[in-house]
N, CA, C and O of each residue as an XYZ file, in Angstrom:
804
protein
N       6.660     -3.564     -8.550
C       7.669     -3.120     -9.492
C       8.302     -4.278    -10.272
O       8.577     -4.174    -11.467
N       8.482     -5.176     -9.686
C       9.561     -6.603    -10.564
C       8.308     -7.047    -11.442
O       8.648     -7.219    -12.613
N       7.045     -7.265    -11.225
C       6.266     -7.805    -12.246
C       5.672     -6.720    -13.217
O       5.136     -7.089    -14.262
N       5.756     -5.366    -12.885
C       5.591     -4.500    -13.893
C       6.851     -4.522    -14.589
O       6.509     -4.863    -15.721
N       8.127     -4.364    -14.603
C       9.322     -4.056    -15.277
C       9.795     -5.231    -16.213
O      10.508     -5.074    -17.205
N       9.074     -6.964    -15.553
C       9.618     -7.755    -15.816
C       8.745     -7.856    -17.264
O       9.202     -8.175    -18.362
N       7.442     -7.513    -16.956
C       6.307     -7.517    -18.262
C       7.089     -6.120    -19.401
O       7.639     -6.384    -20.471
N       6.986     -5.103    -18.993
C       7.688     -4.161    -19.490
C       8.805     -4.821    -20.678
O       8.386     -4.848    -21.835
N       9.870     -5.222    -20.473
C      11.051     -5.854    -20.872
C      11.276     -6.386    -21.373
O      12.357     -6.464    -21.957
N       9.805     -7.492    -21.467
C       9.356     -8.660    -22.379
C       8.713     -8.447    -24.009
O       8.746     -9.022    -25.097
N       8.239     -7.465    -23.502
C       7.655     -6.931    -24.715
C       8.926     -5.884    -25.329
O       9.342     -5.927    -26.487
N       9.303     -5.168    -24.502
C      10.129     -3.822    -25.213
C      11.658     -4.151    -24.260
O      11.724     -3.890    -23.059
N      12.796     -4.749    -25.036
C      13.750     -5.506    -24.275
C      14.744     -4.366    -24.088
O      15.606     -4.469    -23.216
N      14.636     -2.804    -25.206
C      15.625     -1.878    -24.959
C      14.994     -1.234    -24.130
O      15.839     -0.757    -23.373
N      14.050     -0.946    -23.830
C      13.188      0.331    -22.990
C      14.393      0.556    -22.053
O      15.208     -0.265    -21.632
N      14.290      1.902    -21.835
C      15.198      2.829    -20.533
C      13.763      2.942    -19.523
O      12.582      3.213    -19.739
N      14.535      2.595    -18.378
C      14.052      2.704    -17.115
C      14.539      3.019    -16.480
O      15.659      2.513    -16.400
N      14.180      4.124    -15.446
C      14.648      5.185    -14.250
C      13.849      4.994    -12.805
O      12.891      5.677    -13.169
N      13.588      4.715    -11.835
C      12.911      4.556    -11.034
C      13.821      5.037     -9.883
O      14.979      4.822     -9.525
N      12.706      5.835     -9.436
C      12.840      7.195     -7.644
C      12.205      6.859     -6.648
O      11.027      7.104     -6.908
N      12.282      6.460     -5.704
C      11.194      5.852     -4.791
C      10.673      7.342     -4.306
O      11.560      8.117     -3.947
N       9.209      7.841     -4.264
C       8.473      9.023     -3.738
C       7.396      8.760     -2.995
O       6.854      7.756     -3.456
N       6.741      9.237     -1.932
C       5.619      9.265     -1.261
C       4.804      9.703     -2.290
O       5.343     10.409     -3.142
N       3.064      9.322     -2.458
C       2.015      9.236     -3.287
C       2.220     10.623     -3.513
O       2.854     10.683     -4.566
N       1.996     11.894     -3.034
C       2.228     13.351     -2.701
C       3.228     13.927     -3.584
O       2.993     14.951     -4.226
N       4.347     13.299     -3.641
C       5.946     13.810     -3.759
C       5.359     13.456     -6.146
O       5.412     14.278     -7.061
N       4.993     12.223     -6.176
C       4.819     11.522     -6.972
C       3.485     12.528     -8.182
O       3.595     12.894     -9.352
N       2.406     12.657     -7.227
C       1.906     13.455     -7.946
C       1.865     15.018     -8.604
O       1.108     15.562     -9.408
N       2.979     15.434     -7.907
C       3.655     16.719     -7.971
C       4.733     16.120     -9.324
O       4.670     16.502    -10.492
N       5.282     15.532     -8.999
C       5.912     14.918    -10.245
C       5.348     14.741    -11.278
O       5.746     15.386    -12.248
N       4.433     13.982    -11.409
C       3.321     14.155    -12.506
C       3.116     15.497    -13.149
O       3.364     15.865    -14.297
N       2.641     16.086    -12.206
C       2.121     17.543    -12.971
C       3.222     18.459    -13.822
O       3.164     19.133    -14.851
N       4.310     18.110    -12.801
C       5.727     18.696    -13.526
C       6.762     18.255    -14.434
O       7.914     18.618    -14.672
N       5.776     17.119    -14.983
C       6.562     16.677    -15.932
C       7.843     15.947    -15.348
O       8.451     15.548    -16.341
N       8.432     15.639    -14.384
C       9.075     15.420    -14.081
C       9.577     13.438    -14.202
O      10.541     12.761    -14.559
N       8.274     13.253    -13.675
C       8.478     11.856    -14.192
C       6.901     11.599    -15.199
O       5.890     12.300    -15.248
N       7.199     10.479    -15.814
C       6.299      9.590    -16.726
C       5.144      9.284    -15.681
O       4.293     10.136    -15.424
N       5.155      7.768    -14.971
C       4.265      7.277    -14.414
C       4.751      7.571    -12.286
O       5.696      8.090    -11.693
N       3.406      6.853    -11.851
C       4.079      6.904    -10.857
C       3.106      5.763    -10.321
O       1.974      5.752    -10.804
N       3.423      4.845     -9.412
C       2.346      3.573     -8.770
C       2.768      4.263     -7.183
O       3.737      4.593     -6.499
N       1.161      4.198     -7.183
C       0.933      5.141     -5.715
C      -0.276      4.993     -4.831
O      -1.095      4.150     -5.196
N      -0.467      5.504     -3.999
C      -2.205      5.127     -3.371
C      -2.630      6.379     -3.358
O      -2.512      7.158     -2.412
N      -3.274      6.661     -4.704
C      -3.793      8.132     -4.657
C      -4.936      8.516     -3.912
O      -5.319      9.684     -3.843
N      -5.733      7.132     -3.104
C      -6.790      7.305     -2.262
C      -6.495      8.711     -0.933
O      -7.195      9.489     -0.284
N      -5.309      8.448     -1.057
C      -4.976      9.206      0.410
C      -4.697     10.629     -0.007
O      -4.453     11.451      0.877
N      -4.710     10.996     -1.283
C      -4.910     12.522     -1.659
C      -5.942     12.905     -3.065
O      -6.770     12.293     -3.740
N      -5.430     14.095     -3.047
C      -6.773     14.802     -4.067
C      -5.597     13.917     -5.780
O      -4.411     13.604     -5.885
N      -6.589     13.862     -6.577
C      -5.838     13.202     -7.855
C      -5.082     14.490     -8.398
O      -3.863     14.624     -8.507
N      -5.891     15.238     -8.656
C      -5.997     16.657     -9.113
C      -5.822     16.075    -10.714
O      -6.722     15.373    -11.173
N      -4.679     16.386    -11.497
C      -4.386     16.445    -13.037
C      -4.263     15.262    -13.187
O      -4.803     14.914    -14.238
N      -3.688     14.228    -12.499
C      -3.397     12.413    -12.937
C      -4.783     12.155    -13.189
O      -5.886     12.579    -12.844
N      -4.121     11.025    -14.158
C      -5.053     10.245    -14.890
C      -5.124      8.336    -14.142
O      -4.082      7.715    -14.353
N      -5.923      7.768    -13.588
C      -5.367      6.629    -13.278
C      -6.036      5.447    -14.401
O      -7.159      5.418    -14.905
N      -5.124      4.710    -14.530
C      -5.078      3.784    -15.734
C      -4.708      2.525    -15.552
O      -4.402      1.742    -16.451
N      -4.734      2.217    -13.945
C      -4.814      0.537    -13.634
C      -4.780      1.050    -12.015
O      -4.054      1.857    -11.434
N      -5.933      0.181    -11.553
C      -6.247      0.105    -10.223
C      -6.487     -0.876     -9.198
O      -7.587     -1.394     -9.391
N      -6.050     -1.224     -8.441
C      -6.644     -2.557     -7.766
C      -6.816     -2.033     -6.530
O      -6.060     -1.199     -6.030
N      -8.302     -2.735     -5.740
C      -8.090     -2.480     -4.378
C      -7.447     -3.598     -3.540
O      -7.345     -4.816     -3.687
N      -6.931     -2.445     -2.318
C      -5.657     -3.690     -1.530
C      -6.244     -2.856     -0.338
O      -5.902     -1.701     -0.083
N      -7.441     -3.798      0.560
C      -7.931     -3.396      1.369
C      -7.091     -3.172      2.793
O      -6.182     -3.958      3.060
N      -7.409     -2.111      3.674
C      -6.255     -2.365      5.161
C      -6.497     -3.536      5.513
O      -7.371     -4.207      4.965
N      -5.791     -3.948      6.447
C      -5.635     -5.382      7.161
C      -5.035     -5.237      8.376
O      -4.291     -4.257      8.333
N      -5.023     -5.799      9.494
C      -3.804     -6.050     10.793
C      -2.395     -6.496     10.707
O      -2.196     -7.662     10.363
N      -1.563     -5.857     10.928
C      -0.455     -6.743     11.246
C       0.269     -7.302     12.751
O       0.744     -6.480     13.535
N       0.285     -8.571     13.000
C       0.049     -8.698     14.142
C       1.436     -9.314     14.318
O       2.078     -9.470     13.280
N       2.080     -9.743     15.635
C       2.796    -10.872     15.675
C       2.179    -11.882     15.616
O       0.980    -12.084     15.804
N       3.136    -12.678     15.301
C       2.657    -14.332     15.340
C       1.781    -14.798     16.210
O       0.704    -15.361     16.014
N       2.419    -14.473     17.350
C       1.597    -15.265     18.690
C       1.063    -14.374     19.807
O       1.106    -14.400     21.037
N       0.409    -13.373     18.641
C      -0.627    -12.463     19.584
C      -1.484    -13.217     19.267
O      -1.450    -13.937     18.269
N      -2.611    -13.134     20.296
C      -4.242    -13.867     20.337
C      -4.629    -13.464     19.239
O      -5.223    -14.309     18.568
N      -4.434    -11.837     18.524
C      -5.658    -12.020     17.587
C      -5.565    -12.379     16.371
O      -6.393    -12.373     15.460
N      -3.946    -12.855     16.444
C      -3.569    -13.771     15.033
C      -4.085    -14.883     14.472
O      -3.931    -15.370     13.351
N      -4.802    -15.261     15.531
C      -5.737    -17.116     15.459
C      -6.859    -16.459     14.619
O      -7.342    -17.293     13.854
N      -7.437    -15.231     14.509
C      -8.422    -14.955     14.055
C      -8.281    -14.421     12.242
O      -7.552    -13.569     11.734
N      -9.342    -15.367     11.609
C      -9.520    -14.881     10.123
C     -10.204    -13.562      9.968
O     -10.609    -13.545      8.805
N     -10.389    -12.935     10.304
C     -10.953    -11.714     10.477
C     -11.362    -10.880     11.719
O     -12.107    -11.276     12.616
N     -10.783     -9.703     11.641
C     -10.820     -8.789     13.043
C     -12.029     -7.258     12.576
O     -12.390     -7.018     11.424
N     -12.274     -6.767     13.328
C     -12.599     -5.305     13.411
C     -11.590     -4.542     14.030
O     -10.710     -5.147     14.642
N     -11.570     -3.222     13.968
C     -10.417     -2.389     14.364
C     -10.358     -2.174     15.463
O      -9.307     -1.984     16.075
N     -11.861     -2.156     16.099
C     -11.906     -1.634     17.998
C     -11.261     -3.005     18.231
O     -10.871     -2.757     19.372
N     -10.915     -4.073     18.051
C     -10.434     -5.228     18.755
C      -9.075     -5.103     18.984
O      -8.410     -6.037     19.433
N      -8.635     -4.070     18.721
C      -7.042     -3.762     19.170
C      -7.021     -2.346     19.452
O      -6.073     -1.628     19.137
N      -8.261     -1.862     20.157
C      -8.108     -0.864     20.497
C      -7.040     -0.746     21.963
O      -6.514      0.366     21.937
N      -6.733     -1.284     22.790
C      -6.162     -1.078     24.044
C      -4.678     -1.813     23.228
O      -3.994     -2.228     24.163
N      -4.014     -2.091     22.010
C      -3.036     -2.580     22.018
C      -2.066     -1.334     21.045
O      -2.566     -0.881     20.015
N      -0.623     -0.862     21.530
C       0.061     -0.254     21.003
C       0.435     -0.762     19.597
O       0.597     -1.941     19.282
N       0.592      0.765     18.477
C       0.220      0.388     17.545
C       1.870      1.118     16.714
O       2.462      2.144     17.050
N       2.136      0.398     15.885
C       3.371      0.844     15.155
C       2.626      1.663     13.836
O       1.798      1.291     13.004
N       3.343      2.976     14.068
C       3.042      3.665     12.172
C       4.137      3.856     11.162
O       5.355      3.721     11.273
N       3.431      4.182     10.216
C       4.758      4.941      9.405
C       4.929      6.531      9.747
O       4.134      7.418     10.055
N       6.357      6.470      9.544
C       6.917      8.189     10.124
C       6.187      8.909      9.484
O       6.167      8.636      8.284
N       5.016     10.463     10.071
C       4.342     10.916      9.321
C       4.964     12.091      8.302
O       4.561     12.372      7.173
N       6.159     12.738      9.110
C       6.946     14.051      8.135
C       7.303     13.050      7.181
O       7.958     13.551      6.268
N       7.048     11.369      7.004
C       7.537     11.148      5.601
C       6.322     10.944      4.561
O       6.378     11.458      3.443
N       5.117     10.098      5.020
C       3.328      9.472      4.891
C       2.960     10.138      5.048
O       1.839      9.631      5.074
N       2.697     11.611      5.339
C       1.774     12.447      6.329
C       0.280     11.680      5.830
O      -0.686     11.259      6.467
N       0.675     11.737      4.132
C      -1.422     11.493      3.707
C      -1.936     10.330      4.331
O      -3.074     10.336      4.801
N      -1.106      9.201      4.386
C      -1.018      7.854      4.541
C      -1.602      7.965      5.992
O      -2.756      7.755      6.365
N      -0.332      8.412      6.822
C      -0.197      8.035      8.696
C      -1.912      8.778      8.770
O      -2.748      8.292      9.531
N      -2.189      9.813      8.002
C      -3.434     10.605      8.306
C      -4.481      9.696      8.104
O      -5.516      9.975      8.709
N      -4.491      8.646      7.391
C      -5.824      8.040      6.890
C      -5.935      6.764      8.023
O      -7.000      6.290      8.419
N      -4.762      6.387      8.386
C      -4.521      5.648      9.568
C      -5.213      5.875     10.814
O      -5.908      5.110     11.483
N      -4.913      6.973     10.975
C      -5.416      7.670     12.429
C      -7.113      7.915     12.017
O      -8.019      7.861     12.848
N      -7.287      8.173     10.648
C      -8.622      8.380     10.782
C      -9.365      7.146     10.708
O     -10.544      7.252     11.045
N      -8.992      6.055     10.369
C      -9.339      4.491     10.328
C      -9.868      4.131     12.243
O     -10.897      3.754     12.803
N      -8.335      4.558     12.713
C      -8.667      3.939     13.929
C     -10.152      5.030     14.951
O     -10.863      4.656     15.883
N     -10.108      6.245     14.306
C     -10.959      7.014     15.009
C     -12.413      6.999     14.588
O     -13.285      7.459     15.325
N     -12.695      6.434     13.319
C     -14.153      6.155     13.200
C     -14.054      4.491     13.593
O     -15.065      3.875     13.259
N     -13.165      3.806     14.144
C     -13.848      2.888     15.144
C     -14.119      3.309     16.659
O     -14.504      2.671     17.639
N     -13.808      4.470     16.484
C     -14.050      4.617     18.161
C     -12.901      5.226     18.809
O     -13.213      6.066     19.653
N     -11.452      5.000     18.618
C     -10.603      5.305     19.786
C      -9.694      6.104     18.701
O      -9.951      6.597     17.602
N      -8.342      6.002     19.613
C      -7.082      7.208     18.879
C      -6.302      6.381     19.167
O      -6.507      5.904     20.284
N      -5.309      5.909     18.536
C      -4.087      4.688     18.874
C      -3.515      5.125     19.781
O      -3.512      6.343     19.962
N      -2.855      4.262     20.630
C      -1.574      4.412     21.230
C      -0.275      3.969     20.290
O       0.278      2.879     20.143
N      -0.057      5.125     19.785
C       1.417      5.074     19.157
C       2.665      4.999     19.775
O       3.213      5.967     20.303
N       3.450      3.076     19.687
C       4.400      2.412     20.310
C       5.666      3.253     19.376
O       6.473      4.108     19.739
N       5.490      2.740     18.320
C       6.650      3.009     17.468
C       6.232      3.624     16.154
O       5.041      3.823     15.916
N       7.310      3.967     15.186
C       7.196      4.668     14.064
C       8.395      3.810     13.144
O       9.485      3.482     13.615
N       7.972      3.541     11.814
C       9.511      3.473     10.949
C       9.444      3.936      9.608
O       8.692      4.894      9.789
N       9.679      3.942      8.460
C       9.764      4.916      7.485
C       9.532      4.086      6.345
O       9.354      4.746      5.320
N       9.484      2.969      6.214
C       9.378      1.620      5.498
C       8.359      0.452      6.136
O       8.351      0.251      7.350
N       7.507     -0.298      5.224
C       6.729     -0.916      4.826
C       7.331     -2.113      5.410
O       6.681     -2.980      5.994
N       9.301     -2.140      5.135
C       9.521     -3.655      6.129
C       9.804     -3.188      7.274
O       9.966     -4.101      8.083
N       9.973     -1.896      7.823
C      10.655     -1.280      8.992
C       9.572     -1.471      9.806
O       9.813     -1.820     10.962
N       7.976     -1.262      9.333
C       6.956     -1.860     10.164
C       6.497     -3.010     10.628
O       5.877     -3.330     11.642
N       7.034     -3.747      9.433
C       6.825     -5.487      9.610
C       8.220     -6.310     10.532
O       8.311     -7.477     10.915
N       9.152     -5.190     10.664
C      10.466     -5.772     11.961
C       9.882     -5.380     13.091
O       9.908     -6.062     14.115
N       9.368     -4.366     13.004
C       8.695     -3.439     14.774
C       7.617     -4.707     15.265
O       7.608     -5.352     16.313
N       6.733     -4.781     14.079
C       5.398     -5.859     14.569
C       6.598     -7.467     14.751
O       6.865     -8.028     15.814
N       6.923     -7.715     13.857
C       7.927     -8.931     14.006
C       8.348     -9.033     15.729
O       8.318    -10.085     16.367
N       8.778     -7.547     16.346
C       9.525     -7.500     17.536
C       8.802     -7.931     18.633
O       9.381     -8.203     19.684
N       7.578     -8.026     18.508
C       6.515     -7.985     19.601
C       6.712     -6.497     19.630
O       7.816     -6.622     20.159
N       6.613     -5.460     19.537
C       6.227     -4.147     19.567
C       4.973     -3.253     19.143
O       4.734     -2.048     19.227
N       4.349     -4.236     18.703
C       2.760     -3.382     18.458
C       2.094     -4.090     17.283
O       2.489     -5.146     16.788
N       1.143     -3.452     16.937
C       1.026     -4.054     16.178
C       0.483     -3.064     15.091
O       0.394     -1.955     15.617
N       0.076     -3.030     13.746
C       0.025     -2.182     12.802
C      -1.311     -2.036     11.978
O      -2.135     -2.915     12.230
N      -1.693     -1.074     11.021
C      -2.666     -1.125      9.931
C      -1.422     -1.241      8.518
O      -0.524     -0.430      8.291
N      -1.681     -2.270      7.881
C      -1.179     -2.241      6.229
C      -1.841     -2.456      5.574
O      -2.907     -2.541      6.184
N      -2.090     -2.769      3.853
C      -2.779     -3.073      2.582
C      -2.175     -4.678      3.233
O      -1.212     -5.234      3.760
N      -3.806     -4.908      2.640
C      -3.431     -6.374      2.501
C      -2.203     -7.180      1.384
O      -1.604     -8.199      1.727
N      -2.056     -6.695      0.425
C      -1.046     -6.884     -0.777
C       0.360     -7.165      0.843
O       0.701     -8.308      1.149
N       0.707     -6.389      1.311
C       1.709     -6.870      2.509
C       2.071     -8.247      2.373
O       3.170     -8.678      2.021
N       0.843     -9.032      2.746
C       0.991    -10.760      2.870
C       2.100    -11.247      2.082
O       2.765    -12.253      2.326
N       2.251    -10.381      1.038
C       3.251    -10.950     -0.334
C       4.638    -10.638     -0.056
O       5.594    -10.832     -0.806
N       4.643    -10.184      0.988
C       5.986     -9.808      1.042
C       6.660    -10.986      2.003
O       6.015    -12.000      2.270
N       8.064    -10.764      2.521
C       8.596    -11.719      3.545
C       8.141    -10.952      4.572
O       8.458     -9.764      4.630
N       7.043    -11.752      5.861
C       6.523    -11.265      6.812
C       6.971    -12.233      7.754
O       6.054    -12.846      8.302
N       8.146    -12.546      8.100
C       8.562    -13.268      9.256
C       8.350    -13.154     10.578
O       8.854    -12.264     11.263
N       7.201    -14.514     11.231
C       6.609    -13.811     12.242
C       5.678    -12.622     12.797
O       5.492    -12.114     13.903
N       5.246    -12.450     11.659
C       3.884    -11.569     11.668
C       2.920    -12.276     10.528
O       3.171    -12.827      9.456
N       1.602    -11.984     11.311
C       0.460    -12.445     10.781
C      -0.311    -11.650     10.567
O      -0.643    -10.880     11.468
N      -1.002    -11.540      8.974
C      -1.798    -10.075      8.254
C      -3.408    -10.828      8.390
O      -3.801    -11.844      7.817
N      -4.209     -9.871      9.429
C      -5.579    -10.449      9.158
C      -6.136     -9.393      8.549
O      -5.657     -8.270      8.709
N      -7.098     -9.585      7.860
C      -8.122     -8.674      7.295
C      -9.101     -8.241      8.335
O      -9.628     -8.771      9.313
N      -9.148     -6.947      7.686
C     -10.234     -6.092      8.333
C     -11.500     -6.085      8.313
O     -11.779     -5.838      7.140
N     -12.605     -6.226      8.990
C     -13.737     -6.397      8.371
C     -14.269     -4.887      8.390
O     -14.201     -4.090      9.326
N     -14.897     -4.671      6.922
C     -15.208     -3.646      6.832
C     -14.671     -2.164      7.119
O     -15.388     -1.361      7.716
N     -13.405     -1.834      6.682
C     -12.192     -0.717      6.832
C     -13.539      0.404      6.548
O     -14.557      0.208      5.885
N     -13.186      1.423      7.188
C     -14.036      2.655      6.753
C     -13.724      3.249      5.436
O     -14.445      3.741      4.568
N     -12.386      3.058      5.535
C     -11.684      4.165      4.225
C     -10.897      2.986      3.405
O     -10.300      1.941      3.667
N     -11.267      3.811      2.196
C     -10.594      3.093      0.866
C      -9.249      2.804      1.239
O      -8.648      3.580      1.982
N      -8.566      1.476      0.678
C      -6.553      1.447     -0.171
C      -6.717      1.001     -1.154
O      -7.483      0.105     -1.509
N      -5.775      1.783     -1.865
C      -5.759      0.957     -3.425
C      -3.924      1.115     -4.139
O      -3.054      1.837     -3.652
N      -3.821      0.522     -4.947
C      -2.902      0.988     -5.863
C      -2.934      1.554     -7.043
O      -3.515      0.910     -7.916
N      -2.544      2.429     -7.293
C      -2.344      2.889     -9.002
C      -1.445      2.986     -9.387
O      -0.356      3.069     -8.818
N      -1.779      2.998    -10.761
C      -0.396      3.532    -12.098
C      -1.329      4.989    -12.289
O      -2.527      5.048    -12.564
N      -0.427      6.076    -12.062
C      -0.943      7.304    -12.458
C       0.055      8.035    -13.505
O       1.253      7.752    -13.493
N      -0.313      8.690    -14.132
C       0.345      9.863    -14.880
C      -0.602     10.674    -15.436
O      -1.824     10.529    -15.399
N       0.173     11.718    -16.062
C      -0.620     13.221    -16.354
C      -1.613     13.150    -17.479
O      -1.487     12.480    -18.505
N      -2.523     13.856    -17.182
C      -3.719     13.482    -18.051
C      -2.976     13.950    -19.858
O      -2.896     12.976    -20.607
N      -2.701     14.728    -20.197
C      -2.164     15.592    -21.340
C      -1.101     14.799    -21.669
O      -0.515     15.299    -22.630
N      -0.365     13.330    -21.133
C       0.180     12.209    -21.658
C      -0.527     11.644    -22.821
O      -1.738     11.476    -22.672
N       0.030     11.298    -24.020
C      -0.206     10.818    -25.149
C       1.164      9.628    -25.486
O       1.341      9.207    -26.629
N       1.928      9.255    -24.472
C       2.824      8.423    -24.868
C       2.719      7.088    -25.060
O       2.180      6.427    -24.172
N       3.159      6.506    -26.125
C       2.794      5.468    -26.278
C       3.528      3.939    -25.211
O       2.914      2.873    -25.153
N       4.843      4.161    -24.500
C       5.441      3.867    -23.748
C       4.269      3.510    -22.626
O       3.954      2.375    -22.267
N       3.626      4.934    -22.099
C       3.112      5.101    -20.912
C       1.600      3.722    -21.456
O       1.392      2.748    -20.732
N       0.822      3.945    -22.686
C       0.207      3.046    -22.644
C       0.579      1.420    -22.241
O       0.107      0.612    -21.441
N       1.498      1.400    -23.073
C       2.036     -0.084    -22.898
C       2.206     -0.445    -21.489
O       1.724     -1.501    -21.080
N       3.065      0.603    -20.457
C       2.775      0.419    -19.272
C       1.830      0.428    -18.231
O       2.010      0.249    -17.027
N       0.699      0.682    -18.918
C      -0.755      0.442    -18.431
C      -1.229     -0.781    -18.288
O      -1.662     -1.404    -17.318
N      -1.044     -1.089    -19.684
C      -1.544     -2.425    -20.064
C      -1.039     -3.441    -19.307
O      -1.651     -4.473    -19.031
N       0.565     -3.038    -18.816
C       1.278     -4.468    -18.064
C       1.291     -3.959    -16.606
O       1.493     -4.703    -15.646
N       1.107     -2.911    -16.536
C       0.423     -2.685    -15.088
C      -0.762     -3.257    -14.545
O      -0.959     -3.314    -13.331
N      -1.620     -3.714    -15.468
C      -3.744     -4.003    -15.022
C      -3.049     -5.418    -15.011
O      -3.302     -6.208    -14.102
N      -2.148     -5.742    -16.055
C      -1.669     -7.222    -15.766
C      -1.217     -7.984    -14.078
O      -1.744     -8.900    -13.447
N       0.040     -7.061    -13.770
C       0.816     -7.131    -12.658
C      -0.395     -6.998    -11.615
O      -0.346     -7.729    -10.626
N      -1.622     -6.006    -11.781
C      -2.080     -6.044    -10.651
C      -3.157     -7.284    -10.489
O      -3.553     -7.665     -9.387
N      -3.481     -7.729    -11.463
C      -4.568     -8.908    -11.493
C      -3.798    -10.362    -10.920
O      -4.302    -11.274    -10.265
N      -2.382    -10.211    -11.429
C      -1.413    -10.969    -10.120
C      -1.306    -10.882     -8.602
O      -1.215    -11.782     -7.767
N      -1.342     -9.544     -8.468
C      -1.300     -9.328     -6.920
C      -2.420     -9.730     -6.417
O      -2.473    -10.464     -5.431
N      -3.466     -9.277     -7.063
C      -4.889     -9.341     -6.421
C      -5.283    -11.086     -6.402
O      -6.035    -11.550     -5.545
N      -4.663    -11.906     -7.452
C      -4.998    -13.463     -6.800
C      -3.878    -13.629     -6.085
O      -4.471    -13.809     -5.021
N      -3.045    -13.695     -5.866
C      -1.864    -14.022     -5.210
C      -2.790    -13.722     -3.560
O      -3.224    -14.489     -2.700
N      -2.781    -11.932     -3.747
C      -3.072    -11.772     -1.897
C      -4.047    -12.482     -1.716
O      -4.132    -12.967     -0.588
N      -4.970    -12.766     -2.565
C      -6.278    -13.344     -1.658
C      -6.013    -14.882     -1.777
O      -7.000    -15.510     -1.393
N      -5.177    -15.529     -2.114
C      -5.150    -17.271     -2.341
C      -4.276    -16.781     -0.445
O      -4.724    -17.334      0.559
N      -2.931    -15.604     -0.316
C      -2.546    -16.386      1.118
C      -3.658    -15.570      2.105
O      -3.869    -16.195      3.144
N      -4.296    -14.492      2.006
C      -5.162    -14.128      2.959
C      -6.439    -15.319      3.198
O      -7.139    -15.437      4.203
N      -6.476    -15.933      2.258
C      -7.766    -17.387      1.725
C      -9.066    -16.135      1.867
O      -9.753    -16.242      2.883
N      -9.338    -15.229      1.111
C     -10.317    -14.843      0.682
C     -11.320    -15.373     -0.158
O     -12.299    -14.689     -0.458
């Protein structure tokens, strides 16, 4: 959001901006209803249906570990390698599509997590793993955040897609919404060197 809004602003310094935080789900229902303009979401984890997507990057799963778990020394894991270790999710009555693609990640490696904890936020998972309390599946893009005391390894070979988008409704003709395309493919070609210079991809 700060490098889409900040590009946004630069170019168009009056633009009105409104921003709702929604689950991918909540977001594309929005879409259809006109309700909002755009929405940046991981539409992998549901049907697109009417959205149109118009900047995409993939932000593959990854581990989130503590610091000074063993399998933090490692540049790359598989998923059965934490199969016997409790695993933190996001709350599903809030992710359902999300926590669902999770569980199905860990079950075409083989097992069904042991679910330690739950939190409702992206940093609420990275304090649980921070705690020594389990450890997690996130998008690699994570790394970018403040991860104090947790260490993000990549996955080798995730079964199932993550990505990000800028979506909105196909029957959009706004010229706003283009411009925010354009500095959206921008923002994400940032993320995408950024994560892989600290993952060292």
């Amino acid at each position: 959001m700060p490098k889409l809004i900040s590009k946004l602003r630069s170019l168009r310094p009056n633009i009105e901006i409104k921003v709702k935080e929604m689950v991918t789900a909540e977001q594309i229902t929005a879409i259809e209803e006109h309700k909002i303009d755009v929405g940046i979401a991981r539409p992998s984890t549901v049907t697109r249906n009417n959205t149109n997507i118009v900047a995409e990057l993939n932000d593959p799963f990854c581990l989130a570990l503590p610091l000074h778990h063993p399998l933090a020394k490692q540049k790359s894991l598989t998923l059965n390698q934490a199969e016997h270790e409790p695993f933190v999710f996001f709350t599903r009555f809030i992710a359902h599509a999300y926590y669902d693609q999770i569980i199905g990640l860990c079950i075409d490696a083989g097992f069904f997590p042991k679910t330690q904890c739950e939190a409702s936020t992206i940093y609420g998972v990275l304090d649980l793993v921070s705690s020594g309390l389990g450890v997690a599946i996130v998008p690699a893009s994570t790394v970018l955040l403040s991860t104090k005391n947790v260490q993000i390894v990549p996955l080798k070979n995730p079964s199932r897609p993550s990505g990000i988008a800028l979506m909105h409704s196909e029957e959009s003709d706004n010229a706003i919404i283009k411009l925010a395309s354009t500095c959206m493919k921008e923002a994400l070609s940032d993320i995408e060197a950024e994560t892989r210079e600290r993952l060292m991809l």
